[in-house]
C-alpha positions as CSV (number, residue, x, y, z in Angstrom):
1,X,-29.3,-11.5,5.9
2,X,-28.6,-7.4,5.2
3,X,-25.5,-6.7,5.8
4,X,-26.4,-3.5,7.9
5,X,-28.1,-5.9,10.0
6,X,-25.3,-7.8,11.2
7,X,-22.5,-7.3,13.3
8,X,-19.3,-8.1,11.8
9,X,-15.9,-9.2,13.6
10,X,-14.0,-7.4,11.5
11,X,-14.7,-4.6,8.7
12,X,-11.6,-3.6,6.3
13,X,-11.7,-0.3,4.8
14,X,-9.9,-0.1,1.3
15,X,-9.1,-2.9,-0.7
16,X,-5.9,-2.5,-2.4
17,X,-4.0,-6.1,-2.5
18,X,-3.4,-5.8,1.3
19,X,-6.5,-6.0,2.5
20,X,-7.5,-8.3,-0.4
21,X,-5.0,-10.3,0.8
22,X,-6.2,-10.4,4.3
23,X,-10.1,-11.4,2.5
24,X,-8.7,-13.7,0.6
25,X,-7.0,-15.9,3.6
26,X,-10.2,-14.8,5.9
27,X,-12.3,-16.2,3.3
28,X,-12.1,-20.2,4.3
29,X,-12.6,-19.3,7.8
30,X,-16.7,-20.2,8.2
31,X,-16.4,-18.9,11.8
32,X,-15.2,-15.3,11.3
33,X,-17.7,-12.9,9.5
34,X,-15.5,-9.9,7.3
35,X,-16.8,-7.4,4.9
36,X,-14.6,-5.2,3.4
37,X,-15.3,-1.6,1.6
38,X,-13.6,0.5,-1.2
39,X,-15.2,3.7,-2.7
40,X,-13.9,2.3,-6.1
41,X,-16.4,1.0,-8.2
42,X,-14.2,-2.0,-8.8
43,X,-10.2,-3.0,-8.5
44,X,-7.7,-0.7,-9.6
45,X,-4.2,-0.8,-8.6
46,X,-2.0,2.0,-10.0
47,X,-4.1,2.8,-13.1
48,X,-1.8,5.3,-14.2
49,X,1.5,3.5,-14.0
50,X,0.1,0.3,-16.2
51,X,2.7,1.4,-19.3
52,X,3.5,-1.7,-21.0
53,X,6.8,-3.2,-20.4
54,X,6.6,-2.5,-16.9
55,X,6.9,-5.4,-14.6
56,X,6.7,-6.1,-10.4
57,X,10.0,-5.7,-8.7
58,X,8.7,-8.8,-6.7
59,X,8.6,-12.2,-7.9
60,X,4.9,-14.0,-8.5
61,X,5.1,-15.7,-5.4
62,X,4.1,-12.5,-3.9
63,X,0.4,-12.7,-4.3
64,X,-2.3,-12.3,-2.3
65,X,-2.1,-15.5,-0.8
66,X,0.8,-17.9,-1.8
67,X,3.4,-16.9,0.8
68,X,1.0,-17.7,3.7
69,X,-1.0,-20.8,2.3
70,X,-0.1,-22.1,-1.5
71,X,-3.0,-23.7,-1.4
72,X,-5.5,-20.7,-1.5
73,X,-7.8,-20.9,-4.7
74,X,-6.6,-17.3,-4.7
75,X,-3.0,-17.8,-5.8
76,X,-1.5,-16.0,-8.6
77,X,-1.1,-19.6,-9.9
78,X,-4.6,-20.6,-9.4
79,X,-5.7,-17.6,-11.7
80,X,-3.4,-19.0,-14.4
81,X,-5.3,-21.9,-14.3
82,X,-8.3,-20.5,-14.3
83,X,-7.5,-18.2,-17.3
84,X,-6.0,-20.7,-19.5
85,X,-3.1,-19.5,-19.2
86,X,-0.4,-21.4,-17.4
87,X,1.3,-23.4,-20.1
88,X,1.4,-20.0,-21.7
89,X,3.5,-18.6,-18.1
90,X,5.1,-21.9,-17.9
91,X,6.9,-21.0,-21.3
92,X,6.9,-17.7,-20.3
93,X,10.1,-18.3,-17.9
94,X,10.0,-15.0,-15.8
95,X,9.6,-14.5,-12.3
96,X,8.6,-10.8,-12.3
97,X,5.0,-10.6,-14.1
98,X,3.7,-7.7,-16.4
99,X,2.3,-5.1,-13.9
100,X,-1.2,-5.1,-16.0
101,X,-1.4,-9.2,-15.4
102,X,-0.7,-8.6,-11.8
103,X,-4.3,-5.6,-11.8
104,X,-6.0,-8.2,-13.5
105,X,-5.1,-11.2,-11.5
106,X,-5.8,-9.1,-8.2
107,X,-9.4,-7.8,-9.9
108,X,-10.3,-11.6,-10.3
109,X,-10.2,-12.6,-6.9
110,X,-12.0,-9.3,-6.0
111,X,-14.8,-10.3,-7.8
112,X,-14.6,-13.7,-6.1
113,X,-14.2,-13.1,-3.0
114,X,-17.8,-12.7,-1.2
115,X,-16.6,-10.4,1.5
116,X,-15.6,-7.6,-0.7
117,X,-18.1,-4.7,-1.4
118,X,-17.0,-1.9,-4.1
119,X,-18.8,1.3,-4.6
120,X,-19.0,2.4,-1.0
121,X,-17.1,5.1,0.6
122,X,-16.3,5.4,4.2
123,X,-17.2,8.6,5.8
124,X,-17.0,8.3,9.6
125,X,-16.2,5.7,12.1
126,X,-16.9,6.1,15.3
127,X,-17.3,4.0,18.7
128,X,-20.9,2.5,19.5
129,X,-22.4,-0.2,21.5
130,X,-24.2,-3.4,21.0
131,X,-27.3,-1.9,22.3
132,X,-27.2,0.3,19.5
133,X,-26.9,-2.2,17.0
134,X,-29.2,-4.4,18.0
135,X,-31.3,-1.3,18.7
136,X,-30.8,-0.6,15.1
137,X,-31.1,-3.9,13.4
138,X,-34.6,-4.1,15.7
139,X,-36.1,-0.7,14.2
140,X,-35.6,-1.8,10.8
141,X,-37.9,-4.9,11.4
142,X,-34.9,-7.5,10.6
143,X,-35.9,-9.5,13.7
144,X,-34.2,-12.5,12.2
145,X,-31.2,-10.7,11.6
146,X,-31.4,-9.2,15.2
147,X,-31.8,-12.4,17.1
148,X,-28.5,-13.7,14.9
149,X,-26.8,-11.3,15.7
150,X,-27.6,-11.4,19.3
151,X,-26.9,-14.8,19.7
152,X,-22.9,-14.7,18.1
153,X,-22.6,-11.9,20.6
154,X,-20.9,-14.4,23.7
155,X,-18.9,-16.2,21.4
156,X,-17.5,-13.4,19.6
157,X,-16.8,-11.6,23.1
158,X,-13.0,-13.3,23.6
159,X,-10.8,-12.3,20.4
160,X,-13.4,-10.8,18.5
161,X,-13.9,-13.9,16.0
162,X,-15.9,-17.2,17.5
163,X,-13.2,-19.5,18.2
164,X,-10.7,-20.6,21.6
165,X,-9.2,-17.9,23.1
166,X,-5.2,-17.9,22.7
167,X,-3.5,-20.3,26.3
168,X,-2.3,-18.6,29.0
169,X,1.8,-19.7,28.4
170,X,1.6,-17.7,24.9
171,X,4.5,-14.7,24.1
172,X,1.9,-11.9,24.5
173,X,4.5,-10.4,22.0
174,X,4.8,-12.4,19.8
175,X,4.4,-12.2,15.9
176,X,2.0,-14.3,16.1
177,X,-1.3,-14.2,18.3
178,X,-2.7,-12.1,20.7
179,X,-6.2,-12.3,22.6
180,X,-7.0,-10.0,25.8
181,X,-10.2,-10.0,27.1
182,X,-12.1,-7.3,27.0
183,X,-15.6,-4.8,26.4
184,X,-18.2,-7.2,24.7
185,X,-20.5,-4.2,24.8
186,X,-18.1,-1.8,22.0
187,X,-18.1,-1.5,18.6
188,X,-17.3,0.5,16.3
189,X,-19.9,1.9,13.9
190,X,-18.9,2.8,10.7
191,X,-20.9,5.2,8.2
192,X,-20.6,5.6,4.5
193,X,-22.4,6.2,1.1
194,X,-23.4,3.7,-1.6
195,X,-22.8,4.6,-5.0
196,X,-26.4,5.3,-5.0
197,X,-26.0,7.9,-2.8
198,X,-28.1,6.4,0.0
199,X,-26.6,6.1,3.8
200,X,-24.8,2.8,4.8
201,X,-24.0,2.2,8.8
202,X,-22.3,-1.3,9.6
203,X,-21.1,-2.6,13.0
204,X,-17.8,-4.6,13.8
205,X,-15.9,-5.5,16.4
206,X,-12.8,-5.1,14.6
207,X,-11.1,-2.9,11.7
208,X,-8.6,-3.5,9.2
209,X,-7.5,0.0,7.9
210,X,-6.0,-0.7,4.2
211,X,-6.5,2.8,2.6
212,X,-3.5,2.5,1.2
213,X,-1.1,6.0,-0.1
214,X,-1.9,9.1,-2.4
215,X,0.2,10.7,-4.4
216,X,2.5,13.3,-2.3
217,X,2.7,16.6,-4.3
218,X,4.9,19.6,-2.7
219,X,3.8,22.8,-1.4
220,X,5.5,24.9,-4.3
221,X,3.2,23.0,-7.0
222,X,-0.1,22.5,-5.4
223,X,-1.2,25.5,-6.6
224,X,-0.2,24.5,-10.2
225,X,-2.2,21.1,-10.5
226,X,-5.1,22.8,-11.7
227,X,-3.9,24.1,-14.4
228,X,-3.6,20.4,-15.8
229,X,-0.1,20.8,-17.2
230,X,1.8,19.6,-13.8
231,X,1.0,16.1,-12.6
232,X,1.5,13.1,-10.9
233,X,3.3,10.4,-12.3
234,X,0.3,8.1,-10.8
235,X,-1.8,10.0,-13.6
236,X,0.8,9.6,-16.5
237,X,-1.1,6.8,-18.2
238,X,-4.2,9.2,-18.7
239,X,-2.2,11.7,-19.6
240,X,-0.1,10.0,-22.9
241,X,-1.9,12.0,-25.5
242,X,-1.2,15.6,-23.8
243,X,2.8,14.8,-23.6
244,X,2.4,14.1,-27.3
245,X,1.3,17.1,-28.0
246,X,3.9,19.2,-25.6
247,X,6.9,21.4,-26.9
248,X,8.9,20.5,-23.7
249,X,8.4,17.8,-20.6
250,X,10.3,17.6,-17.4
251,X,10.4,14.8,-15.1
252,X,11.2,15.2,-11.4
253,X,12.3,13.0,-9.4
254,X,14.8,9.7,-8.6
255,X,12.5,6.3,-8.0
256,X,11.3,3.7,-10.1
257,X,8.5,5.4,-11.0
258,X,10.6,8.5,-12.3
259,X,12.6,6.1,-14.5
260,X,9.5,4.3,-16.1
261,X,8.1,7.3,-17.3
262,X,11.3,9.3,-18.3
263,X,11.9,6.1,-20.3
264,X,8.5,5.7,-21.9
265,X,8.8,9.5,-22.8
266,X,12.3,8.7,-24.4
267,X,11.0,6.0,-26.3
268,X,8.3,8.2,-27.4
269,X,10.5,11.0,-28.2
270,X,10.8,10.7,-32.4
271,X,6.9,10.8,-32.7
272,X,6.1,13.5,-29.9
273,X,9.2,16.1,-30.9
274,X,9.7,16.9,-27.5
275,X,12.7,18.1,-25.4
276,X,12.7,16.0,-22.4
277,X,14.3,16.9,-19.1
278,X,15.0,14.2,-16.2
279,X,15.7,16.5,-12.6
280,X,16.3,14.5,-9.3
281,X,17.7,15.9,-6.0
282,X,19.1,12.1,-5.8
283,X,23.3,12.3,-5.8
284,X,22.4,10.0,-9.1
285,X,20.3,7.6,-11.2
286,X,21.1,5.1,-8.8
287,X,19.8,1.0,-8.9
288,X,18.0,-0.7,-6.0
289,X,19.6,-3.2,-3.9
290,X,18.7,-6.0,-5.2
291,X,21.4,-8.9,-3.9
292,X,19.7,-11.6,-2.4
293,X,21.1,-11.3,1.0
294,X,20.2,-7.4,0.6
295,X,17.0,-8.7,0.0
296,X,16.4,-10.9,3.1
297,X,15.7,-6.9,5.0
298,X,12.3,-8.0,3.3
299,X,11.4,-10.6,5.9
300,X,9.8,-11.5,8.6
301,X,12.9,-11.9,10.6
302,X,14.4,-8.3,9.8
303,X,10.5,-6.9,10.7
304,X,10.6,-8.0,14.3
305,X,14.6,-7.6,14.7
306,X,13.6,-3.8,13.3
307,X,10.4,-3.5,15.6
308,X,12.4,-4.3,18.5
309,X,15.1,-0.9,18.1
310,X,13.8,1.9,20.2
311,X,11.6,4.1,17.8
312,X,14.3,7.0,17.8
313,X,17.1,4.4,16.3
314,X,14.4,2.8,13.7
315,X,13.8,6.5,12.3
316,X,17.5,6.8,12.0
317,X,18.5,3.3,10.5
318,X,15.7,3.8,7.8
319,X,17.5,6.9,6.5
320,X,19.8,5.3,5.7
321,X,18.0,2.2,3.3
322,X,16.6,4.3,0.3
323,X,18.6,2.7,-2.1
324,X,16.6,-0.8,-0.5
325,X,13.2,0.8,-1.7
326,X,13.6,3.8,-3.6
327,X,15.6,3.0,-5.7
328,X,15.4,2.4,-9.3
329,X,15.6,-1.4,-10.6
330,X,18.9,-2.3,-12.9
331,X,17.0,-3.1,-15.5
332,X,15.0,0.1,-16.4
333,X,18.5,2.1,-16.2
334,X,19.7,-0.4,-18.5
335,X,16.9,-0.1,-21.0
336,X,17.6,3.8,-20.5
337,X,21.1,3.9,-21.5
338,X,20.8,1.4,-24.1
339,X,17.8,3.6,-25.5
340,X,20.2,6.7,-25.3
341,X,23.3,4.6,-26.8
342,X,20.7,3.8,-30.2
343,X,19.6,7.4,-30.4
344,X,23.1,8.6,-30.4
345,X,24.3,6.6,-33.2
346,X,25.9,8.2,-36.4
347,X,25.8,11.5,-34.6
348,X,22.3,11.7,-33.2
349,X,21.9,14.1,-30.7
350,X,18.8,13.8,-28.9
351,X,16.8,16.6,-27.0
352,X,17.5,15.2,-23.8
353,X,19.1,15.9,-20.1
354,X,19.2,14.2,-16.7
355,X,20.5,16.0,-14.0
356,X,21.1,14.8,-10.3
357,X,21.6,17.1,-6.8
358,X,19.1,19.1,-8.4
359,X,16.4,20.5,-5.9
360,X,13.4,22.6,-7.3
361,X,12.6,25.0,-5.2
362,X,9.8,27.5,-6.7
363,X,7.9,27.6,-10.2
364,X,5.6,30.3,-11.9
365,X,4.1,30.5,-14.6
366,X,5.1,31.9,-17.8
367,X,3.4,34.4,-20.1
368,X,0.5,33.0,-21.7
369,X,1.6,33.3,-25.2
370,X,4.1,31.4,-24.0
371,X,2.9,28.5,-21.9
372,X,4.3,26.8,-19.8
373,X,6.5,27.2,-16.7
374,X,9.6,28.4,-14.6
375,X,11.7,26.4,-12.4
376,X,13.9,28.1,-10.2
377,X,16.7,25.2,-9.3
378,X,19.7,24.6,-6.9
379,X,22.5,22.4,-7.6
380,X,23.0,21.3,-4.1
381,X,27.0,20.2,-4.9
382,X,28.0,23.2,-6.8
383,X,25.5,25.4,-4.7
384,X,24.3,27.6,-7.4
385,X,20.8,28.5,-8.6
386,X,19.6,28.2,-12.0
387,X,16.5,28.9,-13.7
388,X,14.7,26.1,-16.4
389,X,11.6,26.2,-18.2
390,X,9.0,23.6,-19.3
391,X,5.6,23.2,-21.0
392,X,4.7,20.3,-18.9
393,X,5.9,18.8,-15.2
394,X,5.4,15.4,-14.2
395,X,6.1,15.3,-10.5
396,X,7.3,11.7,-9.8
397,X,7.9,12.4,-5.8
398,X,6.2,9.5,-4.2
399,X,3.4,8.9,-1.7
400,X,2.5,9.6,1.4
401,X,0.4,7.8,3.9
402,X,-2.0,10.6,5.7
403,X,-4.5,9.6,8.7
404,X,-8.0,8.6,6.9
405,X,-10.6,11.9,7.5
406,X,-13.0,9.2,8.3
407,X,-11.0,8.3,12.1
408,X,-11.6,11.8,13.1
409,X,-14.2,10.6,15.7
410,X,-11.7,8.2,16.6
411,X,-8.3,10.4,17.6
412,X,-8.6,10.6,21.0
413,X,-8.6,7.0,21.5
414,X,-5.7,5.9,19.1
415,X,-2.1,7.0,20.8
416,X,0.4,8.7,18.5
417,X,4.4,9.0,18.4
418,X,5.9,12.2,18.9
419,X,5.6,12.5,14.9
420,X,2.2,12.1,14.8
421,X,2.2,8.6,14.0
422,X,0.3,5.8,14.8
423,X,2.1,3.8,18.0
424,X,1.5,0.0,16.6
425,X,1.8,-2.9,18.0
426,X,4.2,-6.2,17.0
427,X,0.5,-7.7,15.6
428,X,0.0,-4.4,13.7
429,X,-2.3,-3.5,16.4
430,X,-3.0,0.2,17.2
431,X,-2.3,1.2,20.6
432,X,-5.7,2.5,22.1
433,X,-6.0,4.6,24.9
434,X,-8.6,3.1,27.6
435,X,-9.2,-0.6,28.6
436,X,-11.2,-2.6,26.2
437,X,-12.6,-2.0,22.9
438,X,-11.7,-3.3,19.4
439,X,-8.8,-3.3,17.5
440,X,-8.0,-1.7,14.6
441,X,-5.0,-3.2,12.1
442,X,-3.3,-1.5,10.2
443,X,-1.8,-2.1,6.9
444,X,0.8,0.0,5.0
445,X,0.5,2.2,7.1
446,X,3.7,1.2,9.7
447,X,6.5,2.1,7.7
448,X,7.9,3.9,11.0
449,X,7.8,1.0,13.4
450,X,7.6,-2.4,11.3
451,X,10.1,-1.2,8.5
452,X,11.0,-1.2,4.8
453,X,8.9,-4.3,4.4
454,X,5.9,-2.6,5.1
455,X,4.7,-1.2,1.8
456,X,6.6,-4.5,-0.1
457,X,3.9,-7.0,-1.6
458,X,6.1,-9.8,-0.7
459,X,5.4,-9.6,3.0
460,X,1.2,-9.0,2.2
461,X,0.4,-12.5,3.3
462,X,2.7,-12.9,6.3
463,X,1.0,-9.6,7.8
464,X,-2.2,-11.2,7.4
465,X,-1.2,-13.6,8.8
466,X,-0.5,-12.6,12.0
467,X,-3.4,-10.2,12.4
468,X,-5.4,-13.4,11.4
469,X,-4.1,-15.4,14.0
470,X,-4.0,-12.2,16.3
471,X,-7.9,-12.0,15.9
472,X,-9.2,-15.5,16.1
473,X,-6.3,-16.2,19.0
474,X,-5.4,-19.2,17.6
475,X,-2.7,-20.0,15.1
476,X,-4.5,-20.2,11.4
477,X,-1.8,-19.5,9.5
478,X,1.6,-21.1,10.5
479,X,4.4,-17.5,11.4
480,X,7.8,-18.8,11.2
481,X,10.4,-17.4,13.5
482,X,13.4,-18.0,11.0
483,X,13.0,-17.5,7.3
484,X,16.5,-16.3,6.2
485,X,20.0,-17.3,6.6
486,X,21.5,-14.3,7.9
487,X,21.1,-12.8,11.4
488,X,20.4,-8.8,12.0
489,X,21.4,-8.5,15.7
490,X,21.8,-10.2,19.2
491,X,19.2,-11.0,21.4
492,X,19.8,-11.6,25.7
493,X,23.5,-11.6,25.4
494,X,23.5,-14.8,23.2
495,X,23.0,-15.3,19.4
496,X,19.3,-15.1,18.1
497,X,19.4,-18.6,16.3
């Protein structure tokens, strides 16, 4: 059957491991037709961060399947296996996998998994009916197709996926499932281009927006990016041979990805010549929390104890947990002062300085005889200004999570916070405006009202989870309601468990 000629109960856009997550546990399920679109030609995850040595800060378990259902041919072990390669990890004794394994592990399943479509780009999605699918599927002569489609229609109608509608005694908040009735008539109708260039429209009933983040970049050096000497850390692998050839390289910024590259410009440093600078508003070069009862805030439990604060206490309680997931991990500070320690040995002095409370505030360029650039800085401590000047500027200062162009048509329908956010649901539901309609899911993209766990892989297949069992209304995949041994608050004036 086409695939334009169907109408599916669910359409992901992206596929970054979230959504392949959610493919890879929707993939057993005979009874719920998914199809899932990335404009990338094929898997990528990170490209420019791949620098050898560098590791998850998750363990293995947190694949795209494992944490939900261990038995998914999907699992990170399952790819060993298939590789010939798990003696080799078995020997291998780490829990935290090379970063490279963990793109090509991911791209393997991609490539398995029969719901996943690369090559196509989303453009618009917008609300349509069943009349104009079927409408649709009947002018392109796909009777076949048409009468299929027409005939899934009533079962589809309750939960948007061909199976029992969730009992009436069920938590309608729960983090589990959730079915309403309503509109069999709506879908939504999503455009986009092949790589060919031709026109694509598909129908679903639901959507599963995984776009995942893009590289935040402040006002003061948009203007600058052209000139291809100041860049994004998430271009840095691309970029290797340039910072060979530079005079000077600055790094700004305080995360993990910050340390990695100031550290693989260090250890680069006797071959390239270059002074190297390392600026971070941060108080310091600070490690991530990383105890294990720190770590339990990346659970299930501390999600829905977080979801339930009122939105104006979550904003403020998340100030306050950088150092949770901002941070940088021990061990690349450790291989950074270990790496300064050899280079000062016997008197070395390398060309090197890292300075925290540092806040750049405006750059301009230099002379073109002289290349390069001029920082204008504050020391936010000593409140004084200072002036510093580089050849090249990596810009290490995260990612942000912007509304897709392509939900334009949709706006006025979804309901936002008073920061123009997306109001989400304990399922990871949008809120809609209107009675009936689809859902659309939403993944990494609830930082705001589910939590520091959002963007952590190690919560990927619980969060499909739930929006699996949300959309078939039934319980698929098994959500626990106590995973961790401590407790983060009090429920009805008693203890929570």
């Amino acid at each position: 059957m086409n695939e334009q000629t169907q109408i599916y109960d669910i359409v992901g856009i992206g596929i970054g491991p979230f959504n392949l997550g959610l493919a890879a546990l929707l993939d057993p399920l005979p009874d719920v037709k998914a199809l899932f679109l990335d404009r990338k030609p094929a898997f990528s995850w990170h490209p420019g961060m791949l620098l050898d040595g560098t590791t998850l800060q998750v363990p293995f378990l947190a694949d795209l399947v494992t944490m939900a259902d261990p038995t998914n041919p999907y699992s990170f072990l399952n790819y060993l296996k298939e590789q010939g390669r798990l003696y080799a990890f078995y020997f291998f004794e780490r829990f935290l996998i090379p970063r490279k394994e963990y793109d090509a592990y991911c791209r393997w399943a991609s490539e398995r998994i029969a719901s996943c479509r690369f090559g196509v780009e989303v453009t618009q999605v917008r609300v349509a009916t069943e009349a104009e699918a079927l409408g649709r599927m009947g002018g392109q002569g796909d009777a076949a197709a048409s009468a299929a489609s027409r005939a899934s229609i009533p079962a589809l109608a309750v939960a948007g996926g061909g199976v029992e509608q969730v009992g009436a005694d069920a938590d309608p908040g729960a983090f589990g499932h959730r079915a309403e009735q309503r509109s069999p008539g709506e879908l939504y109708r999503i455009e986009a281009v092949g790589s060919d260039g031709r026109p694509c429209v598909y129908y679903a009933r639901n959507l599963a927006l995984g776009v995942g983040s893009v590289p935040h970049v402040g006002e003061a050096f948009k203007r600058h990016l052209p000139d291809g000497n100041v860049f994004h850390s998430a271009q840095f692998g691309e970029r290797l041979e340039q910072c060979q050839r530079a005079r000077s390289i600055t790094v700004v910024g305080s995360g993990q990805s910050a340390a990695e590259v100031f550290l693989h410009l260090l250890n680069g440093q006797a071959d390239g010549g270059y002074r190297l600078d390392w600026l971070t508003r941060s108080p310091g070069f600070f490690p991530m929390e990383y105890s294990k009862l720190g770590l339990e805030h990346f659970s299930p439990d501390y999600t829905r104890y977080f979801y339930n604060l009122p939105p104006e206490r979550r904003d403020e309680v998340r100030s306050k947990q950088h150092l949770l997931y901002k941070g940088i991990s021990a061990g690349t500070i450790a291989e950074i002062y270990d790496r300064l320690y050899e280079l000062t040995v016997d008197g070395g002095c390398p060309d090197v300085r890292l300075l925290a409370h540092v806040d750049v505030q405006a750059i301009e360029s230099l002379a073109d005889a002289e290349r390069g650039y001029r920082l204008t800085c504050r020391h936010a401590e000593q409140d004084r200004t200072f002036e510093h000047e580089t050849e090249l500027l990596i810009l290490a200062t995260g990612y942000a999570h912007p509304v897709p162009g392509f939900l334009e048509p949709l706006r006025e329908r979804v309901r936002w916070d008073a920061q123009g956010r997306y109001e989400v649901e304990p399922d990871y539901r949008l809120r809609l405006n209107g009675e009936g309609g689809g859902r659309i899911y939403v993944l990494n993209g609830e930082l705001h009202s589910h939590g520091i766990g959002a963007p952590d892989l190690g919560l990927g297949a619980h969060r499909s989870s739930v929006i699996i069992n949300s959309l078939t209304g039934r319980d698929i995949y098994r959500v626990r309601e106590r995973n961790v041994f401590q407790q983060f608050g009090i429920a009805s004036g008693r203890d929570e468990g």
